[in-house]
N, C-alpha and C positions, 0 to 999 in steps of 0.2 A: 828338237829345235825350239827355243825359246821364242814365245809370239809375244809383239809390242804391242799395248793397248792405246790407243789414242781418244783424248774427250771430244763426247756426244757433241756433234755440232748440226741445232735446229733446224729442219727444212722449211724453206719458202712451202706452202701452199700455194699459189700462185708462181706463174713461170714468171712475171712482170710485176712486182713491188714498188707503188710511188708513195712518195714521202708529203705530209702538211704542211703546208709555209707556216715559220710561227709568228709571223703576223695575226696568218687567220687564227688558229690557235687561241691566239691571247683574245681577239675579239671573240672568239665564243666561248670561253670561260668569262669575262664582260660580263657579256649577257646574263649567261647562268645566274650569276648572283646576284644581278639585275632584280631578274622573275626571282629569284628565292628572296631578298630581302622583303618585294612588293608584296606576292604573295603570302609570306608568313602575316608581313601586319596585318593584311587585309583578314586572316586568319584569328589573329587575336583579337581583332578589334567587334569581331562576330559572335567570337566565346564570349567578349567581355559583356558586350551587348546581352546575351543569353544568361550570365551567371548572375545571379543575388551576391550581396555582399557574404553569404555565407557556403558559398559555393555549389547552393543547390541551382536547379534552372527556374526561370524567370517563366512567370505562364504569358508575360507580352513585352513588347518592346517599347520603351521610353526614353528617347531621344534626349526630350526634356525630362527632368525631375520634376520642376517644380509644379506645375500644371497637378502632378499627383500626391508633393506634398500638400498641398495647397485643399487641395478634395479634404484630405484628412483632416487637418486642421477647420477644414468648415465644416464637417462632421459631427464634431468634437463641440466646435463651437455653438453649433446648430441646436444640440439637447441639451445646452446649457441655456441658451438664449428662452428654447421652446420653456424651458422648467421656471425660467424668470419672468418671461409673458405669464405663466399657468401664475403663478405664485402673487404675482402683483396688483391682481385681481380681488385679492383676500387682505392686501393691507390697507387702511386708510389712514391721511389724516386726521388728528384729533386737534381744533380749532379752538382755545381758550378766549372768551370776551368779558367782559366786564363792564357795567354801565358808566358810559363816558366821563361822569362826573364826579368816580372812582378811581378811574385810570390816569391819575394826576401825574405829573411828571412825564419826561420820555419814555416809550414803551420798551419795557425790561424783557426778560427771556427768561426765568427764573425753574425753568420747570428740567434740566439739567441735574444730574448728579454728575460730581467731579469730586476728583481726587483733591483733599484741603494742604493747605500751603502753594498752593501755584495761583499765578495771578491769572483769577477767569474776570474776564470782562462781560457781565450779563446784559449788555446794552444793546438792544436789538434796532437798529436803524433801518431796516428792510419791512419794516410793519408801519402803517399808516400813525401819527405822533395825533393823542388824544388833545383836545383844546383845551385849553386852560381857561378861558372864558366861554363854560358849555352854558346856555341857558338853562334856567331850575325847572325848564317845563319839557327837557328833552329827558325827561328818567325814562323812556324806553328807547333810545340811543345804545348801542354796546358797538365797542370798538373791541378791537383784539389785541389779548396783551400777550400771546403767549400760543407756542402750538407744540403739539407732542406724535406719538407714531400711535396703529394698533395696529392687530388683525383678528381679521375671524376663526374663533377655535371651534365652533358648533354648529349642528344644519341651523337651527332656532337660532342664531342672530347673537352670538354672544362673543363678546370682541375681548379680549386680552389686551391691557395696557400695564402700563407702570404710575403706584399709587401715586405717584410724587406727582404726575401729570393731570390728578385729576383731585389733589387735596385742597383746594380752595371753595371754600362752602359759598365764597359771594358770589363766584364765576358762574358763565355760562356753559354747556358745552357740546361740540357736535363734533360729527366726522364729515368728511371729505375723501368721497371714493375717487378713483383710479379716472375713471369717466366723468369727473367734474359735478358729481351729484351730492346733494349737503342735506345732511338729516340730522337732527337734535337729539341727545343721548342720555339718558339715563343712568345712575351711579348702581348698580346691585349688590356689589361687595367691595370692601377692601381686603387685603389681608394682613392681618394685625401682626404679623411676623417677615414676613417679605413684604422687599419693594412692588407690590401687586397689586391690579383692582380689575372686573369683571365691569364691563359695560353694556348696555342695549340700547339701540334707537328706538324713539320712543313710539314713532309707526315700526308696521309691519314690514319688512324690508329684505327680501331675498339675497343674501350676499354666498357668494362660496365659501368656504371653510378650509384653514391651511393643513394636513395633515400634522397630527403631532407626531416627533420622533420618540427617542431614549436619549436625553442626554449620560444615561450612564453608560453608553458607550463613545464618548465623546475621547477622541483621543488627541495628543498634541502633534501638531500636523497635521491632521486633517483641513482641507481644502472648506471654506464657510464663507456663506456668503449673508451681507445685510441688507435688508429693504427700509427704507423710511424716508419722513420726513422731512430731510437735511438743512440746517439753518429756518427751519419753521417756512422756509419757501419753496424747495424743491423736494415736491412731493415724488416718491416711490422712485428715490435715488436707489443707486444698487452699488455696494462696495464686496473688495472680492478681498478676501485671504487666508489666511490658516488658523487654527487653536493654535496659541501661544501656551497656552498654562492651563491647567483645573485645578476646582480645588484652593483659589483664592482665596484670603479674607482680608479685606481691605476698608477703608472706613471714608466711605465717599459724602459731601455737603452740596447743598443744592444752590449755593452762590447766595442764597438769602438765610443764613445764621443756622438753619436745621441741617443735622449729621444723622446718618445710620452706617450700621455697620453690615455690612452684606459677606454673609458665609459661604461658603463653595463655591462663590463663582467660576464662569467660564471666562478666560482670559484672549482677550482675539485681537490681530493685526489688521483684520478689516473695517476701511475707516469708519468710523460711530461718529458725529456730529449732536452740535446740540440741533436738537429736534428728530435726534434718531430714538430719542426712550423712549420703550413700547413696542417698538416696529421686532422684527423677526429674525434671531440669527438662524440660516438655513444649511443645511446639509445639503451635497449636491443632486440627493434625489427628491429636493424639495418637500424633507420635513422639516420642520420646527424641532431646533434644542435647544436655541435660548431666549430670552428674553432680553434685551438690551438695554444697559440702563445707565453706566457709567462709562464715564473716560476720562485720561487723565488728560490735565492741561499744559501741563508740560512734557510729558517723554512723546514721542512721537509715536503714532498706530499703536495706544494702547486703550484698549477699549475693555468694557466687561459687562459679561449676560447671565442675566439668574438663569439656574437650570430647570428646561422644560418641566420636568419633573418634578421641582415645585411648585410648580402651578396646575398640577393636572387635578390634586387634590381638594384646591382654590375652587376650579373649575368644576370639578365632579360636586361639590357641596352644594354648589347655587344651581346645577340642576339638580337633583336631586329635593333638597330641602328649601331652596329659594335664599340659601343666607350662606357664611363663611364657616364652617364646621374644623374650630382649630381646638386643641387640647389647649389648658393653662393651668400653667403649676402655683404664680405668683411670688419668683423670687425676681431680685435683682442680683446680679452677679458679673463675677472678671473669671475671666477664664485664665489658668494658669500655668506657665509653664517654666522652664529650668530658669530665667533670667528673672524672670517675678519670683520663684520661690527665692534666690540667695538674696533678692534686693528686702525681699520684707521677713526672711529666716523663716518658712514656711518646713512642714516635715515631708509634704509631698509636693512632687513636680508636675504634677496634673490637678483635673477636677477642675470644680466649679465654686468660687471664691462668693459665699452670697454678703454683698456690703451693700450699703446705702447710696447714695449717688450724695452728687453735690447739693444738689438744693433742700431743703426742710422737708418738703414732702414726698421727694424720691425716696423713701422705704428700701428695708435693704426685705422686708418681706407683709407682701401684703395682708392686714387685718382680714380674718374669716376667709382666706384664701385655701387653696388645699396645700399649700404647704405649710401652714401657720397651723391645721388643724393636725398637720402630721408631724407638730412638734418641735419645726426646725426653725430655725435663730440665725440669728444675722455671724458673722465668719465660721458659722460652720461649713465645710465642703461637700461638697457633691461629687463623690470618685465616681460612682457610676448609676448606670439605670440598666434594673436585667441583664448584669452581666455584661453593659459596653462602657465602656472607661471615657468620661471624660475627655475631651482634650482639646487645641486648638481645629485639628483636625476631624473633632468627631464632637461637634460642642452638643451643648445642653439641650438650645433648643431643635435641631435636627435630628436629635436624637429622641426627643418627643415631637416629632412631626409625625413618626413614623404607627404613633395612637391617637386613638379616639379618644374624647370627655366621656369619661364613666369608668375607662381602665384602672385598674390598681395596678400600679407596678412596685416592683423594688429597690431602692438606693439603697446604696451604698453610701456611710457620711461618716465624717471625720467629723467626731463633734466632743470637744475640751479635752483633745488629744486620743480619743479612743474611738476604735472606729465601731460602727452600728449599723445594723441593714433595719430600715423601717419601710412600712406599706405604707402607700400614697394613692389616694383616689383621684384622677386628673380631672377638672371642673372643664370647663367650654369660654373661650373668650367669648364676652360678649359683641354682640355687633356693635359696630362704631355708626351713630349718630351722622346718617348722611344728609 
């Protein structure tokens, strides 16, 4: 007999089965995702609280941000602040006077290098205006015609400025510290190649001393800051910004008819004012790299400082020997490069062009000079010295900076087309008559 299967049909567990209204139903599904939506934020908003922006954990909770950007930034600002208090201690004013009944005319500002062609106004109206009707019996009257920066590079009292600040033989001149105290100064060097001069007050006078850096590691972008002078009225101004450039050479005048030509500069966006030459371009760990001496008068925050490193040598001579210890070869010369040789058909694109200057007795090489004694003649060239070339780049005199008066070295010289290595005895500039 064939058996019919019929489908499994579930048994109640229960003898009495009641059903949900789905009213209720729907309100408790409602709910459910009520609590699930609430829940979750509260959820994320706890991780978000706990996670860094990089998804590690957070060791505290900051509601606010800024409160603890804020910390950082005065942190930051704090040992910079501290490094400019330390620092500004070691600059001072340098105050130029003159006997009243010298200082004719409105009082000028002349102690400035700027870059020539732009129109400088050297007119200082923020300085007391000397009388023009002084009586002849006030010759020890000095009014002030002029004011420049320093600082102190040595424990012994020895201050760094720029020559242009202090080359007036008729002037007076002092400094003016930080604390409003005035002491009268002393000329101990110039330097006959840089814009440079060493000063000391003539008491005894305890000042602090600024660290010197390496301007040869001076890099463009680096973060610098300036101390001085500014406008010859606000003393131990402080300007903030970056190396622009190294390596300059640029040919800046001092607004009254005198030009020099300043080699390697440091080129800087931190504003330089007249009355900042002398004063300190600093590193943020508050050493010295430059010297501050130029700025142009037209482009905007272009400013330029001799490098530390030229002056350390300035400085090491006058303690040391009490005087300026520079080499001197005795030529005059143009330094040459690819646009100077095809303008005047030269055989080479470098070296050292030795000519005469403009006037009579600019010498293209000086009588009983050491180079006069080692033979050489007006357009012969200078390719190199010891084996370093010449060039805009790497000039004459920087590359005898780097010896002493008494060295012999060897040029290289292109002389009536052929070239010659001759030995040269380097002599010592003489001091200049302070």
């Amino acid at each position: 007999m064939s058996e019919t299967h019929t489908p499994h049909q579930p048994r109640s567990t229960h003898a009495h089965e009641q059903s949900i209204p789905l009213s209720t139903l729907r309100g408790l599904i409602t709910l459910v995702l009520i609590f699930g939506l609430v829940g979750g934020g509260m959820a994320g908003a706890l991780v978000t609280t706990y996670l860094q922006a990089d998804g590690s954990l957070a060791i505290g909770r900051d509601e606010d941000l800024s409160p603890r950007l804020a910390k950082v930034v005065t942190i930051e600002d704090s040992a910079l602040i501290d490094m400019v208090e330390q620092a500004s201690q070691s600059v001072v004013s340098i105050i130029i006077e003159k006997p009243a009944q010298q200082a004719t005319g409105p009082s000028i500002f002349p102690f400035d290098f700027n870059i020539p062609g732009f129109n400088f106004t050297p007119e200082f109206p923020s300085q007391p205006q000397p009388q023009t009707d002084v009586p002849t019996t006030a010759e020890d009257t000095y009014v002030q015609v002029g004011a420049g920066s320093g600082f102190v590079v040595s424990e012994n009292g020895l201050i760094l400025t720029n020559r242009h600040v202090v080359n007036d033989k008729e002037a007076r001149y002092s400094i003016l510290t930080k604390d409003g105290e005035k002491y009268e100064i002393e000329i101990l060097g110039i330097d006959p190649v840089n814009d440079l001069a060493v000063v000391k007050t003539k008491d005894s006078v305890q000042l602090p001393a600024l660290e010197l850096g390496s301007s040869d590691s001076a890099r463009i972008g680096q973060t610098v800051l300036a101390i001085g002078n500014s406008l010859g009225e606000f003393s131990n101004t402080v300007t903030k910004g970056v190396i622009s450039g190294i390596n300059r050479r640029v040919t800046a005048s001092d607004g009254t008819g005198g030009a020099e030509t300043l080699e390697a500069v440091i080129q800087t966006d931190a504003a330089i004012n007249p009355g900042n030459s002398g004063g300190p371009l600093l590193n943020v760990a508050g050493q010295v790299i430059g010297v501050n001496t130029a700025v142009s008068q037209q482009g905007q925050s272009i400013g330029f400082a001799i490098p530390i490193n030229d002056a350390i040598r300035l400085i090491d001579g006058i303690e040391q020997h009490g005087r300026v210890i520079r080499p001197y070869l005795g030529v005059r010369y143009i330094l040459i490069d690819k646009q100077f040789q095809q303008l005047n058909s030269l055989a080479v694109d470098h070296g050292a062009l030795i000519r005469r200057g403009d006037q009579a007795e600019q010498l293209a090489v000086i009588p009983g000079g050491p180079a006069d004694k080692a033979g050489l003649e007006e357009n012969d060239i200078i390719l190199e010295i010891n084996g370093q070339i010449i060039s805009e780049e790497n000039s004459l005199v920087r590359v005898l900076a780097k010896y002493n008066p008494g060295d012999v070295v060897r040029a290289k010289v292109l002389k009536d087309g052929e070239e010659k290595t001759i030995s040269i005895t380097l002599g010592e500039f003489e001091q200049e008559t302070l």
